[in-house]
C-alpha positions as CSV (number, residue, x, y, z in Angstrom):
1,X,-27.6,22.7,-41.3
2,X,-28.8,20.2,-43.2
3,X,-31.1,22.0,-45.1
4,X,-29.0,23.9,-47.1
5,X,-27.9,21.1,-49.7
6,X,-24.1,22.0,-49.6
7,X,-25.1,25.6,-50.7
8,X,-22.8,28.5,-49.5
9,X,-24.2,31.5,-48.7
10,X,-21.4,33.5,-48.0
11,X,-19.4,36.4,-50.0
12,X,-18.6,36.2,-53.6
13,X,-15.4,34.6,-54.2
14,X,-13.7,36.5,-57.3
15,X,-12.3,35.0,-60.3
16,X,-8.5,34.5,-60.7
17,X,-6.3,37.5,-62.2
18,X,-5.3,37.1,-66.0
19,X,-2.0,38.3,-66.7
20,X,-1.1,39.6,-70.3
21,X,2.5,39.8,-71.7
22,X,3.2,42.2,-74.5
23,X,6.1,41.5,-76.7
24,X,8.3,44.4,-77.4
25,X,7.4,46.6,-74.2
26,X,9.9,46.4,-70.4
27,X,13.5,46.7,-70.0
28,X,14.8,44.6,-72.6
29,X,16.8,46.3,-75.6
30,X,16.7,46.2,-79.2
31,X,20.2,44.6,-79.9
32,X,20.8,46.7,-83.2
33,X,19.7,50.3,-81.0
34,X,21.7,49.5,-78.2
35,X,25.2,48.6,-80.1
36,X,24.4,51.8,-82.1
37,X,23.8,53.7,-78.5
38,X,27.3,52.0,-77.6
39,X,29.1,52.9,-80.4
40,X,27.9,56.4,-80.8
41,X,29.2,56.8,-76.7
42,X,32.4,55.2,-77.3
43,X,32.6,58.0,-80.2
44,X,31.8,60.8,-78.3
45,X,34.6,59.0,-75.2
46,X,37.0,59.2,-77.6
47,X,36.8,62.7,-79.2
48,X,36.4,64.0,-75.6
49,X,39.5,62.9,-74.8
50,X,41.7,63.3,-78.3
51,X,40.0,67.3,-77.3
52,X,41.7,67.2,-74.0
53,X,44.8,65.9,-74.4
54,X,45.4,68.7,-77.8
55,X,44.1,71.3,-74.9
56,X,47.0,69.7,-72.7
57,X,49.7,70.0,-75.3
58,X,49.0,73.9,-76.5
59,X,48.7,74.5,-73.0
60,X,52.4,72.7,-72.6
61,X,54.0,74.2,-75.5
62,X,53.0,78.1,-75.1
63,X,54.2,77.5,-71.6
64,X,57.1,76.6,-72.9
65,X,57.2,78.7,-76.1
66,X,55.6,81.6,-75.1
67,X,55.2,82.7,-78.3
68,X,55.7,86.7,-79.2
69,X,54.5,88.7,-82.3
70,X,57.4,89.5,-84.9
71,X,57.4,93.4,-85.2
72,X,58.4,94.9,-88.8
73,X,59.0,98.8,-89.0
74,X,59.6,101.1,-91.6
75,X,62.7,102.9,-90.1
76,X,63.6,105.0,-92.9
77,X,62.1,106.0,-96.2
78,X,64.2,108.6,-98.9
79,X,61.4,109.4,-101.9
80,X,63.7,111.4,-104.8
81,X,61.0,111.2,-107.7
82,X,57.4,111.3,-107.5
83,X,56.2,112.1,-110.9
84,X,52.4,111.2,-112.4
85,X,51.9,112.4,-116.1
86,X,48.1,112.8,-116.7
87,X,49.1,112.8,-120.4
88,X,49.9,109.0,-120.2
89,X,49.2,107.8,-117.1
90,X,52.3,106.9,-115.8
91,X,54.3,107.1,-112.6
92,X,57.9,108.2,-112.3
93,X,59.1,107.0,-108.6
94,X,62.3,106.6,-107.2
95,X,61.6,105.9,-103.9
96,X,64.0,103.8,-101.1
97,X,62.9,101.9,-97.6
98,X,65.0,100.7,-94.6
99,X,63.0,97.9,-92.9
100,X,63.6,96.2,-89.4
101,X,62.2,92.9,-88.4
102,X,62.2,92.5,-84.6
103,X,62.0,88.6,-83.6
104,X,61.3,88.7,-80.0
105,X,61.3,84.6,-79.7
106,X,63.8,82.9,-77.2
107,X,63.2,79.5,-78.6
108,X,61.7,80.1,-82.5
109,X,63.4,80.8,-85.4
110,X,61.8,82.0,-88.6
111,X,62.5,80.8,-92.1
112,X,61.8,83.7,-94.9
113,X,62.0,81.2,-98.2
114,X,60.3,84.4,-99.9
115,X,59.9,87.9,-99.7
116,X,57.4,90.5,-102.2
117,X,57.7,93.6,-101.4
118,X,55.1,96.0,-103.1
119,X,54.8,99.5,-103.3
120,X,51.2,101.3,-103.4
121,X,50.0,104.5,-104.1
122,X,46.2,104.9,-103.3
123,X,45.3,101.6,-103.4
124,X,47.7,101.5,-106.6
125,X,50.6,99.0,-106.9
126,X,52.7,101.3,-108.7
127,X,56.8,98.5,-107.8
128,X,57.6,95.3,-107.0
129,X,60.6,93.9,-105.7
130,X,62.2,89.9,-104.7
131,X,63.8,90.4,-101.6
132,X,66.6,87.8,-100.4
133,X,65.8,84.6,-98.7
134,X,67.4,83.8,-95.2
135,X,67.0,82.8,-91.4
136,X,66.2,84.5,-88.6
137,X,67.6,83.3,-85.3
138,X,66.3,83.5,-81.5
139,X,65.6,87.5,-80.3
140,X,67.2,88.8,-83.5
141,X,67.0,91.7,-85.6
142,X,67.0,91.6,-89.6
143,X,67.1,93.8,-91.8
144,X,65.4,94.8,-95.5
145,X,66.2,97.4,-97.6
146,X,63.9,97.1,-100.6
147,X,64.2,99.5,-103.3
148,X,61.8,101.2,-106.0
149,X,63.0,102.9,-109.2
150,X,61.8,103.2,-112.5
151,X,58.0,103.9,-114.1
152,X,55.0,102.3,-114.2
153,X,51.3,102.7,-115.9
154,X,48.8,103.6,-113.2
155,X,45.3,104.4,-113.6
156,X,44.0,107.2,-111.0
157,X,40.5,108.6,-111.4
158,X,39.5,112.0,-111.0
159,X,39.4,112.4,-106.9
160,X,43.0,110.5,-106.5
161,X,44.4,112.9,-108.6
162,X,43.1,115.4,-106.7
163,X,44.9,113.8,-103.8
164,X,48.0,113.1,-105.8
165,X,48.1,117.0,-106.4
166,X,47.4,118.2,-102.8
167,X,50.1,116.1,-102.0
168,X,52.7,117.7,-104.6
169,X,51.8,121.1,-103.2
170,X,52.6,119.5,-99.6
171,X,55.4,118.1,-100.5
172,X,54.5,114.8,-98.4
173,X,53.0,111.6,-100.0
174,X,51.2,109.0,-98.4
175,X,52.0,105.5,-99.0
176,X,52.1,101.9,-98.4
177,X,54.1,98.9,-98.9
178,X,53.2,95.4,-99.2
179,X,55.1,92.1,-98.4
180,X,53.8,89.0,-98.7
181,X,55.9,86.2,-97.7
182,X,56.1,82.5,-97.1
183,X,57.8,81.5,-93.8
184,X,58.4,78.2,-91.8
185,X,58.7,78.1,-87.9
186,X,62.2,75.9,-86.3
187,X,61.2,75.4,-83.1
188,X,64.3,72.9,-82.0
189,X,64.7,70.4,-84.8
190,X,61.1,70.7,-86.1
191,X,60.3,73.0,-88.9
192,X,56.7,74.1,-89.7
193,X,55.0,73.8,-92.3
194,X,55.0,77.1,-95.0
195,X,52.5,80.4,-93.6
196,X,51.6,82.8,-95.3
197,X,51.9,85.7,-93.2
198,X,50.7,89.2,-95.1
199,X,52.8,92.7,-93.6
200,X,50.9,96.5,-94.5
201,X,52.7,99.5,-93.6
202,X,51.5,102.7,-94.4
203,X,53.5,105.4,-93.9
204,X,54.3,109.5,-95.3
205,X,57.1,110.5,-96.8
206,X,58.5,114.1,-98.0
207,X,59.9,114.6,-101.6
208,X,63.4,115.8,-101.8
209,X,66.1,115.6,-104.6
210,X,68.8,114.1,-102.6
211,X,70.2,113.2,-99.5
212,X,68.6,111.3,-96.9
213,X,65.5,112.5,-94.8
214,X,65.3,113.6,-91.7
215,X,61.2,113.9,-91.5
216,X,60.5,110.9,-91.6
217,X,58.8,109.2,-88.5
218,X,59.4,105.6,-87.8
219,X,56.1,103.4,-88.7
220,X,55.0,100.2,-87.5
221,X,53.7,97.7,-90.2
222,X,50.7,95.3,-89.3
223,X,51.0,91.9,-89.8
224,X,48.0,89.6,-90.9
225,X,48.2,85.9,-91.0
């Protein structure tokens, strides 16, 4: 053995590992990107549950409400004069409504602060009229009578006169009548704000000199908020 010098002759020992650290790469976070990740989840927390708990409350309050449509109908309708001149294009009308207004509501009342009530002839207003302000209570029925008398400029091309004169052979017109009101809610002690709910009712009605009709089908108007 001691001809080998102190020389080894066995398998290669390999050189030691070298280990590298690169900055900005692992688990640690960029402070700025992870308050912004934070915030933006504390954001989305929050309108989550704002979302739920309005979901909650509707849920509670038509429970308790149970809100119901408000039915209008034309109940009546007496048309006297229904007069066009072609010679100055004017309308001679003396024509009278009887109106219901069914609130269904056990626990809402309804405010009408105003009421417009317009009268149309083929897409025509031909009358307008201010009805009366008042309060409607809990499952209550109100009443309108609007009223439209006098003459008015209206411009009908060629076809609605045609229609205007089928009509006055007939004897029957069709109408409609507009109201367009502004309303508040009282449900207990709070009071909405104003809505501006929009009522159409299209009905026919027979011409006759005097006296009350008794052709004249009841008609049920269709409200539009």
């Amino acid at each position: 053995m001691s001809n080998l010098n102190g020389a080894y002759y066995g398998p290669s020992i390999p050189p030691p590992s070298k280990s590298y650290h690169r900055h900005g790469r692992g688990s640690s976070c960029n402070p700025c990107s992870c308050l912004f990740g934070c915030l933006c989840n504390c954001i989305f927390q929050i309108i989550f549950t704002i979302l739920i708990v309005l979901g909650v409350i509707a849920l509670v309050l038509w429970l308790v409400l149970r809100p119901n449509k408000v039915n209008f109908y034309v109940t009546d309708a007496t048309l006297t004069q229904f007069d066009y001149s072609t010679t100055n294009n004017t309308l001679y009308y003396d024509l009278a409504l009887n109106m219901t207004i069914r609130n269904p509501n056990k626990r809402i009342g309804i405010y009408y602060d105003s009421i417009e009530a317009r009268g149309m002839y083929q897409g025509q207003r031909f009358a307008s009229q201010n009805l009366e302000r008042f309060y409607q209570g809990h499952k209550n029925t109100s009443y309108l009578h609007p009223v439209f008398k006098g003459q008015n400029l209206v411009l009908l091309g060629d076809r609605e006169k045609t229609n205007y004169n089928n009509e006055k052979n007939l004897g029957i017109y069709e109408m409609e009548m507009k109201l367009y009101m502004r309303i508040r809610l009282k449900i207990g002690w709070i009071k909405t704000h104003k809505i501006k709910p929009k009522i159409e009712c299209d009905f026919k009605v027979p011409l006759e000199s005097s006296g009350r009709s008794d052709n004249f089908e009841v008609t049920r108007c269709h409200l539009d908020w």
